[in-house]
C-alpha atoms as one frame of an Amber mdcrd trajectory, in Angstrom:
protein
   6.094  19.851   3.776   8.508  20.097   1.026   7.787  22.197  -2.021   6.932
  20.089  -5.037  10.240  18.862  -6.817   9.829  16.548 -10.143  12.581  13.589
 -10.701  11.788  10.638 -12.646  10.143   8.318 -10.555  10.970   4.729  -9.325
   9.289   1.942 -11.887   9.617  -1.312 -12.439  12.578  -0.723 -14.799  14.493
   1.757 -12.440  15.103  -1.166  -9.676  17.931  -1.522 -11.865  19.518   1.527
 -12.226  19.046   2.408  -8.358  20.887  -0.234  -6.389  21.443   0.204  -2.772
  17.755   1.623  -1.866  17.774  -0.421   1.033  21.136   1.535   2.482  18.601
   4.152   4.024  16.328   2.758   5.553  16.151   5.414   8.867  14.304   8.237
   7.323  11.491   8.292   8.425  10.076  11.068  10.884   8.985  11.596  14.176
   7.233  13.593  15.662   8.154  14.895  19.200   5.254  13.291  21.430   5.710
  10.088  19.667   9.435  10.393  21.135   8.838  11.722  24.216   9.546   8.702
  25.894  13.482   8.854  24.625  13.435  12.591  25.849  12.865  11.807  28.969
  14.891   9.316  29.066  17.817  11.423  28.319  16.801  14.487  30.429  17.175
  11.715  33.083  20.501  10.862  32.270  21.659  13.975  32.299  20.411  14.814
  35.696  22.204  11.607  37.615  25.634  12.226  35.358  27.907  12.221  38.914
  30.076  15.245  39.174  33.110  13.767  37.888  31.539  12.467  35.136  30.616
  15.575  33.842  33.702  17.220  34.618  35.523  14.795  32.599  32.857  15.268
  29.592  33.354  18.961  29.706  37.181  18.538  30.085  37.492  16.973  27.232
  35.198  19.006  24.908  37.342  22.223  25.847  40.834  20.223  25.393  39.742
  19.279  22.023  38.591  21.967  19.616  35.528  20.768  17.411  35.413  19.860
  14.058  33.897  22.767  11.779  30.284  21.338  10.549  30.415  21.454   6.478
  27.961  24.486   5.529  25.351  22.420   4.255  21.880  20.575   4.587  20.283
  22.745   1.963  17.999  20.927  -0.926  18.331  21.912  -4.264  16.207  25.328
  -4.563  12.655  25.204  -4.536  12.741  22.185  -2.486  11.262  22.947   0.981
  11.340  20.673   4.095   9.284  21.228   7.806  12.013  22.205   9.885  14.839
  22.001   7.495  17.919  23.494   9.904  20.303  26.010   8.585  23.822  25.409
   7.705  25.308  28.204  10.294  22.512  26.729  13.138  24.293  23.499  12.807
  27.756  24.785  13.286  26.582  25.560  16.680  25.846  22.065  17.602  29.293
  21.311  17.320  31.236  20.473  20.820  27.782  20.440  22.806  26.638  16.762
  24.536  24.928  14.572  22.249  22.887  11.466  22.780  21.855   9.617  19.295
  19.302   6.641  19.002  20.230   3.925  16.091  17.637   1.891  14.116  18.977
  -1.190  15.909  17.293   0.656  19.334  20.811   1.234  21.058  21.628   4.847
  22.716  24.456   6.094  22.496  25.381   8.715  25.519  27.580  10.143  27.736
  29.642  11.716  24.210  30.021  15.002  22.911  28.861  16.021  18.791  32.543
  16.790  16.906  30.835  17.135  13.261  28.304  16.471  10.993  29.605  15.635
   7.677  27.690  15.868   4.097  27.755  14.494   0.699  29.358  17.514  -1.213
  27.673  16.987  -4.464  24.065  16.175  -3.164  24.204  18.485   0.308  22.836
  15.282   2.528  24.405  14.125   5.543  26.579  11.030   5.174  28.024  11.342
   8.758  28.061  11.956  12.590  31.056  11.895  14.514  30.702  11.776  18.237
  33.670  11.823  21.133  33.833  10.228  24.168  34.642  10.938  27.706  38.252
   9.539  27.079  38.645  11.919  23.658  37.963   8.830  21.593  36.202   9.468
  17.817  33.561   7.483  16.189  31.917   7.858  13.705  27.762   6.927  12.809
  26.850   6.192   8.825  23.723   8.371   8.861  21.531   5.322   7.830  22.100
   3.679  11.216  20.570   6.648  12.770  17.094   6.990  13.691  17.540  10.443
  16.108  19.636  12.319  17.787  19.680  15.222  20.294  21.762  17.998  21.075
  20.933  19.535  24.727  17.157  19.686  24.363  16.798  19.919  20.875  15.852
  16.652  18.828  16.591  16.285  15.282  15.741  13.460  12.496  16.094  12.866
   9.217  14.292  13.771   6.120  14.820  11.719   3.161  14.348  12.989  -0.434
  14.152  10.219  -2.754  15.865  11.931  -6.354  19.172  11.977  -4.270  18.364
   9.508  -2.029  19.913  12.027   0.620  19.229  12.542   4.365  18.340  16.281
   5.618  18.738  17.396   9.198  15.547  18.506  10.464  14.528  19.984  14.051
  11.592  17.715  15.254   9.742  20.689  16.931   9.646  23.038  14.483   8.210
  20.157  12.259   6.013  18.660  14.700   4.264  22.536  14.612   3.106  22.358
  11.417   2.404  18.844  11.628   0.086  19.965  14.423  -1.458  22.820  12.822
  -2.292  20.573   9.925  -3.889  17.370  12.127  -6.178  19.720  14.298  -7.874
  21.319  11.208  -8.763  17.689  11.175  -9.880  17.220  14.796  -6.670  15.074
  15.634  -3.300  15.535  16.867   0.081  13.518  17.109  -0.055  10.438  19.250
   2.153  10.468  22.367   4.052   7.741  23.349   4.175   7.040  27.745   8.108
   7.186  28.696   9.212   3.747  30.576   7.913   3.861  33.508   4.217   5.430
  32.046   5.037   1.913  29.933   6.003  -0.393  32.478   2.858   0.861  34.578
   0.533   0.380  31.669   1.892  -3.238  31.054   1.041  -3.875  34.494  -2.729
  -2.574  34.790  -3.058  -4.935  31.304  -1.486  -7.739  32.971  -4.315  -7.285
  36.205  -6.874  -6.971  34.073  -5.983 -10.613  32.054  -5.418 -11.942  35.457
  -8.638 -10.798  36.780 -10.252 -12.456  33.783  -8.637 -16.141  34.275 -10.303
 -15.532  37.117 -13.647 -14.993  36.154 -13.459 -17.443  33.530 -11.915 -20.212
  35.755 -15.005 -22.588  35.659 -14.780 -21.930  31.910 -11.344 -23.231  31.482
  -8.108 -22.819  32.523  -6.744 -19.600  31.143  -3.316 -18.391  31.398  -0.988
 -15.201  30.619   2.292 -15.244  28.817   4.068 -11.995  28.352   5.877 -11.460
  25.212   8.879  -8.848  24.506   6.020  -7.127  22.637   2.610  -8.316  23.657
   0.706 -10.437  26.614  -0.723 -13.480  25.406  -4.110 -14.683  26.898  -5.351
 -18.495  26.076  -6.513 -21.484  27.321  -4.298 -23.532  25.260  -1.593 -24.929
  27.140   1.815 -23.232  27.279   3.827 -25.892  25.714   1.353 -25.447  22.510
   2.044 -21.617  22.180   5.497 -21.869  21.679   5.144 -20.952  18.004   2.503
 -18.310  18.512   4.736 -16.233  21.219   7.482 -16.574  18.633   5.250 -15.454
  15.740   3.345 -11.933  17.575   6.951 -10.797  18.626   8.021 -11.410  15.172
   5.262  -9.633  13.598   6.025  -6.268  15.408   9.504  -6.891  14.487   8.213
  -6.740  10.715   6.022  -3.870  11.127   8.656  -1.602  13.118  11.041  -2.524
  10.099   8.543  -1.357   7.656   7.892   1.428   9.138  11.073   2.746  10.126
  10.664   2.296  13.751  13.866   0.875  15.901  14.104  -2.489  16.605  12.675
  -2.652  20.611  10.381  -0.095  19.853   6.684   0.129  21.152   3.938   1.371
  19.564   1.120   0.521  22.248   0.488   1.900  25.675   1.718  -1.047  27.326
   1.899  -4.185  25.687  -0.848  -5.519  23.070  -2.976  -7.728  24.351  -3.639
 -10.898  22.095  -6.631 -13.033  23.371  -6.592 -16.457  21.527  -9.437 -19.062
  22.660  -9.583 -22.629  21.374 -13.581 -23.129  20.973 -16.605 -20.602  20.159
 -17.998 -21.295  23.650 -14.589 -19.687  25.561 -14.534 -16.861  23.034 -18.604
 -16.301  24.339 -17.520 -16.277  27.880 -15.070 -14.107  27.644 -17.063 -11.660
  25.702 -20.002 -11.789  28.131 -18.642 -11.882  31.368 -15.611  -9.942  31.312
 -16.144  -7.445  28.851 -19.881  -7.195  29.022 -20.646  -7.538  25.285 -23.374
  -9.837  25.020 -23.883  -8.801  21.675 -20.585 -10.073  20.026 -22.541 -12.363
  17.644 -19.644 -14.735  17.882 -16.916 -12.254  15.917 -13.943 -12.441  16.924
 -11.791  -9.149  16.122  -9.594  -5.845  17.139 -10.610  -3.400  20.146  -8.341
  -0.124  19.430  -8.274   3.127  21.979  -5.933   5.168  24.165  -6.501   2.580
  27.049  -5.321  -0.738  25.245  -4.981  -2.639  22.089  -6.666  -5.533  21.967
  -7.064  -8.730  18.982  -9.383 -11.160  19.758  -9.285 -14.880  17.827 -10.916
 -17.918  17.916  -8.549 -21.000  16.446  -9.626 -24.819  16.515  -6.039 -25.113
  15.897  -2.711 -22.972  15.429  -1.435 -23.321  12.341  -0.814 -20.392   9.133
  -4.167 -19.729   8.938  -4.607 -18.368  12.338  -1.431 -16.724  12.236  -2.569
 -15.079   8.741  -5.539 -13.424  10.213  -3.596 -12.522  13.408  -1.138 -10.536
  11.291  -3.923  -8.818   9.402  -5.947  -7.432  12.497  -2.544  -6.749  14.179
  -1.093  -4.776  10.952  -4.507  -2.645  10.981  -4.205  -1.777  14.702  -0.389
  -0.917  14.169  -1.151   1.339  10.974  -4.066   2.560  12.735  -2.387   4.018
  15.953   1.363   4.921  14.464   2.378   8.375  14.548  -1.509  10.199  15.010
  -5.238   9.456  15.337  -5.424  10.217  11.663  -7.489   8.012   9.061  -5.474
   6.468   6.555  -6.889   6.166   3.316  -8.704   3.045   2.628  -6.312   1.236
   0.061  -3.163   1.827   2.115  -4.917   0.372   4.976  -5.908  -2.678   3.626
  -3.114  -2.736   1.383  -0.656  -2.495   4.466  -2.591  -5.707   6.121  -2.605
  -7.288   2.720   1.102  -7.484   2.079   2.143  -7.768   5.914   0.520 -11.659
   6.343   2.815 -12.780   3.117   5.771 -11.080   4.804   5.453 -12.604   7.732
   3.667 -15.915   6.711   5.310 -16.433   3.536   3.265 -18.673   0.884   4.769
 -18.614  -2.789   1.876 -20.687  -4.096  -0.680 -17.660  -2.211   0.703 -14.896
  -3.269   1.306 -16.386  -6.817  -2.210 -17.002  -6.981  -2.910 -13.328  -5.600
  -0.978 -11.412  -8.048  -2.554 -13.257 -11.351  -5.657 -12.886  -9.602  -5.530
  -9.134  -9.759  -3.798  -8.670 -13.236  -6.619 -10.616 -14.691  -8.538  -7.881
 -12.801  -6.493  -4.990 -14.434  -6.918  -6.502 -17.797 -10.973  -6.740 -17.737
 -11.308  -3.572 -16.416  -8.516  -1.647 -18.269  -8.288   0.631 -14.723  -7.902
   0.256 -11.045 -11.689   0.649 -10.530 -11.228   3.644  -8.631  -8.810   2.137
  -5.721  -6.845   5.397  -4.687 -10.406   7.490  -4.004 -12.486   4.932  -2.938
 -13.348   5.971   0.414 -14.797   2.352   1.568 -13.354  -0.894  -0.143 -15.191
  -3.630  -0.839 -12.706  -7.188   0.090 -12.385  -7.814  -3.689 -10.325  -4.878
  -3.661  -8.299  -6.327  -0.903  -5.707  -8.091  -2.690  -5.735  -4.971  -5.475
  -4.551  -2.782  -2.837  -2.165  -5.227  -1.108  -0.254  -5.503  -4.561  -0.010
  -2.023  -4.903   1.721  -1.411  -1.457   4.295  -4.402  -2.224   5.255  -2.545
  -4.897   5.928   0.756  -3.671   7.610  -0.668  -0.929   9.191  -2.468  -3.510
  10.499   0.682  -5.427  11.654   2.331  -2.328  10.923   1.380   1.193  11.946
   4.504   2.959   9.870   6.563   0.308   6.735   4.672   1.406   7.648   4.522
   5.190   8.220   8.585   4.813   4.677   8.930   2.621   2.536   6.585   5.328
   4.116   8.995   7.736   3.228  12.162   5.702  -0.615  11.195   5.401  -1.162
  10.112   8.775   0.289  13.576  10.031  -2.149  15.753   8.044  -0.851  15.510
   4.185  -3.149  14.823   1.775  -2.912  11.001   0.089  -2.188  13.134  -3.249
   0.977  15.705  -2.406   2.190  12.675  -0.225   2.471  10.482  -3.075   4.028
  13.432  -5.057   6.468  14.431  -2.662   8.026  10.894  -1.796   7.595   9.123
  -5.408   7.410  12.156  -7.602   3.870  10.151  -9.066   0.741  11.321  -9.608
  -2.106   9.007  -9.251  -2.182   8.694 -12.627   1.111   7.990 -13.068   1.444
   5.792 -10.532  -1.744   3.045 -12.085   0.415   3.060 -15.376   3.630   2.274
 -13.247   1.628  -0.298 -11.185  -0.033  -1.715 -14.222   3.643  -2.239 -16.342
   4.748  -4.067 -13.429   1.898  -6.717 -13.470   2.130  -6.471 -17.711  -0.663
  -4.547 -18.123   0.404  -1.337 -19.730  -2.442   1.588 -20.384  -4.147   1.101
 -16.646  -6.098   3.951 -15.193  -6.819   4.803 -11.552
């Protein structure tokens, strides 16, 4: 992690003075595992390049002489980063094939690395240029890209908010300490299964939901529908899940933009598996006889695990409501299997959930309602009742800690895609928050509370 740095933090009054905070949104890390599926992926390119092919890459990396990379990359002093790579190990990237993955989820291939170009007053990198086959230049605004890889090496991008500047950083040496720090906890970095370890997975769910509509077939008449991002099993009729297969792709859509995480991108081993049944009775059946549970009680909910994701709902009807509590057990099982095994704290969690069903089921009126619900709550108590240590929360904390992520996402959404990413690869809740917002968590309740008019609040 970074050594601590101090910078006047984003507020409610700097949204002003810091325009543009949305230009970088592709900082956030990753670690190797998590990525392993694009490794491969390249490592398999390279091995069916034809002869020619890389004859005519090679050709035209020693015809044209690469552009010196600027000696930079380097923090202001005391600043330390996982990983950070030096200014003379990057000149020797330069010329070598490079393969880069953009936040919109396109690779870019078959090109060789001609520089990396920085900001000469803050040190960040601004650019990559790249050159074809053909000898033909682009060039990649840093904020577009979400990773790159020279040879075998992988590099992101580490953000550091007082510049709002992107460092170069070599994902393995980072993922090491990120390593070291999870298994003093008893966890470790989540891998992600490469396409066909995908395309396999999505397959043994899609038996399995078969295999059910089976079972269930003197219950009603169940279907599948497979999603870009999830397999849908119901016993409503297709032509009345239109909207719904619309609104789960959507909703991953949101959460991969939140997060950081290219467009296309997949969390889940497989597709998630979203189980919506129109009466009680169904919902039983299901329970009972194809996943053995006669002791459901009737709740509906989220199954998590290595083997599948799972989000179970019973709706009389679909309508925003449904849709609402779809996108809250979703968001949870999303937060809960990004990047490690690691707990989140409690108030992120919820908090995440919290602001995720307004974002994707807007309601003005709702969230209007929401927000002078909990400044009322400020104001009586004069504090946040002890929100950012409270290892369980009660709901009435709920919408509390759903505020408070809207507005750090607010004051800078790469800051609090970078911090979630942080804590759930072994950083404590406290030098997270310091590192990406310069707050304390003192510091931060009095920020929170001037937003909301409530000036004076304590954690």
């Amino acid at each position: 992690m970074p050594g601590k740095y101090h910078f006047r933090p984003i507020g409610i009054e700097d949204e002003g003075a810091r325009p543009g905070w949305m230009r970088y949104p592709g900082a956030l890390l990753v670690p190797r595992s998590i990525e392993r599926g694009e490794v491969l992926m390249w490592r398999e390119f390279l091995r069916s390049r034809s002869v020619i092919g890389c004859l005519v890459l090679l050709a035209s990396m020693s015809l044209h002489r690469p552009t010196c990379i600027a000696a930079s990359n380097q923090p202001p002093a005391g600043i330390q980063f996982d990983g950070l790579v030096s200014a003379e190990e990057l000149e020797t990237l330069a010329g070598q094939p490079v393969a880069i993955k953009l936040r919109s989820g396109r690779l870019i291939a078959k090109v060789a690395l001609d520089s990396l170009q920085f900001d000469r007053k803050h040190n960040g990198l601004k650019f990559l240029k790249y050159r074809s086959e053909t000898g033909r230049t682009s060039t990649v605004k840093v904020e577009d890209i979400y990773m790159f890889w020279v040879g075998r090496q992988r590099f992101h991008l580490r953000y550091f908010p007082p510049t709002q500047q992107l460092f170069v950083i070599n994902a393995a040496a980072a993922d090491e300490q990120a390593e070291s720090r999870l298994a003093a906890q008893g966890k470790q970095i989540r891998e992600r299964a490469d396409d066909q370890e995908q395309a396999e997975a999505t397959a043994e769910h899609l038996a399995f939901l078969q295999g059910a509509a089976t079972t269930l077939k003197d219950v009603g008449q169940f279907h599948v529908v497979e999603t870009e991002s999830t397999l849908l099993f119901t016993d409503y009729p297709p032509a009345a899940t239109a909207g719904l297969r619309i609104f789960v792709d959507k909703l991953n859509e949101q959460l991969n933009q939140m997060f950081g995480l290219p467009q296309g991108d997949s969390i889940w081993r497989g597709k998630a598996i979203l189980a919506v049944f129109s009466t009680p009775a169904r919902f039983a059946a299901f329970e009972e006889q194809v996943m053995n549970n006669p002791n459901h009680g009737g709740r509906a909910g989220v199954r998590g695990g290595d083997k599948r994701f799972m989000q179970t709902a019973i709706a009389r009807k679909l309508d925003n409501n449904v849709a609402r509590g779809l996108s809250w057990g979703y968001s949870l099982g999303f937060a809960g299997r990004l990047h490690s095994g690691a707990n989140l704290v409690p108030w992120m969690n919820m908090g995440i959930a919290n602001a995720v069903q307004f974002a994707i089921v807007p309601d003005r009126r709702r969230q209007s309602s929401q927000r002078s619900s909990v400044t009322r709550q400020l104001k009586n108590s004069g504090s946040m009742l002890g929100l950012m240590t409270a290892t369980r929360l009660d709901q009435e904390r709920w919408p509390m800690a759903g505020q408070l992520v809207q507005f750090l996402v607010q004051s800078d959404p790469v800051a609090f895609s970078q911090m979630f990413r942080d804590v759930k690869l072994g950083v404590s809740m406290e030098e997270a928050l310091q590192q990406n917002f310069g707050l304390t968590e003192e510091a931060l309740a009095a920020r929170f509370g001037q937003s909301l008019g409530v000036p004076g609040l304590q954690p």
